[in-house]
C-alpha positions in Angstrom: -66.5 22.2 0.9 -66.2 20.5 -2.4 -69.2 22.1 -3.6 -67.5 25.5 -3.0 -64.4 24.8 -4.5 -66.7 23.4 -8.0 -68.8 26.9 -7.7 -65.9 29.0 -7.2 -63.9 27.6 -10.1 -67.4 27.9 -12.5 -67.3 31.1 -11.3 -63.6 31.2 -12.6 -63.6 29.2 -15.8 -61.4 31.7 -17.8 -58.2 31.6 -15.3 -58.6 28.0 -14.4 -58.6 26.9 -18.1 -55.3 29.3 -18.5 -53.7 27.9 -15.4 -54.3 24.9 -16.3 -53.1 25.3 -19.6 -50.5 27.1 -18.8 -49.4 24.2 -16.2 -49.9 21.9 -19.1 -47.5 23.5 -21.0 -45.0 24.5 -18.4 -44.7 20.5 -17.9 -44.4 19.0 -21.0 -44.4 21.8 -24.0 -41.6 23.7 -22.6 -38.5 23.5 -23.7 -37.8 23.8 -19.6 -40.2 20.6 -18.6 -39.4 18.3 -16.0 -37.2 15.8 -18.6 -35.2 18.7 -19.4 -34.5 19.5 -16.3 -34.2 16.0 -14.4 -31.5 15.0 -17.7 -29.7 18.4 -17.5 -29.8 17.9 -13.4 -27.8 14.4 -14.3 -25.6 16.1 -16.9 -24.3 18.1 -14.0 -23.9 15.2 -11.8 -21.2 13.8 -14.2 -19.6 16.8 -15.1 -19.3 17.4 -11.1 -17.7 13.6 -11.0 -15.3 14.5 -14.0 -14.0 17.8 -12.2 -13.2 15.8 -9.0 -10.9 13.1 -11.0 -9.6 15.9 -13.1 -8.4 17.5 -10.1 -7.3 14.9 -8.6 -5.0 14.0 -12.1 -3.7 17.7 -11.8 -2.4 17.4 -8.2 -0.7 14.2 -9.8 0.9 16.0 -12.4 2.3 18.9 -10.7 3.7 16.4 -8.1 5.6 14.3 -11.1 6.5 17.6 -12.5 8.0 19.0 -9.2 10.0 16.2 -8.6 10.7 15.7 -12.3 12.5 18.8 -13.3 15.7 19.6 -12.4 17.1 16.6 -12.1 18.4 14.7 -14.9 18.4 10.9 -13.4 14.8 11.4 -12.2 13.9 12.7 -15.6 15.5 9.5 -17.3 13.9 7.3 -14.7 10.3 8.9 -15.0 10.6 8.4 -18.8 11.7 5.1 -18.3 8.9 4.4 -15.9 5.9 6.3 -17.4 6.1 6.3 -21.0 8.9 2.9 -21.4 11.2 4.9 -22.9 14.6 2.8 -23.5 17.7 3.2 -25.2 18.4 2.2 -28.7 20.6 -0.4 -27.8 19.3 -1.9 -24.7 16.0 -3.9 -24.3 13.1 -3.7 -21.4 11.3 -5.9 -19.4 8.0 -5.1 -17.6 7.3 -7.2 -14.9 3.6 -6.8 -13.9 1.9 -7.9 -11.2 -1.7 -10.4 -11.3 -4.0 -6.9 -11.9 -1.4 -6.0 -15.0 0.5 -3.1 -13.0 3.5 -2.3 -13.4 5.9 -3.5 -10.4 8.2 -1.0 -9.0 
């Protein structure tokens, strides 16, 4: 069988040299070869990560926003409680808890 398989591809030297060259270059010339695509593959991994938190941050914001406007004491109390907004004449104290967040 293996002394076919050697006949047939003397037989065939011209388009086993070019597949093989041509399987040569497909796999590391390229500018598609297998690093290219295994990095690119792990590119799209992360970006596929980011989208998920990002959506996750804009269902956030449009519920701070929908409870937010319109109402003036929540808008105060949001500043206040985001951003430590304070008055010019009044001081603020954070209390935080052992991990650094902010008690409620």
């Amino acid at each position: 069988m293996l002394y076919n398989l050697i006949t047939f591809l003397d037989k065939h030297k011209f388009y086993t040299y070019t597949f093989c060259g041509l399987v040569i270059w497909m796999s590391f010339i390229d500018s598609n070869d297998f690093s290219s695509m295994l990095k690119l593959r792990k590119k799209i991994a992360e970006l596929k990560a980011d989208l998920v938190y990002y959506d996750e941050k804009i269902v956030e914001v449009d519920q701070d926003r929908k409870e937010v406007f319109g109402n003036k004491k929540l808008q105060e109390k949001f500043a206040r409680e985001k951003y430590f907004m304070k008055k010019a004449d009044e001081e603020v104290f954070v209390i935080v808890d052992k991990n650094g967040e902010p008690l409620e």
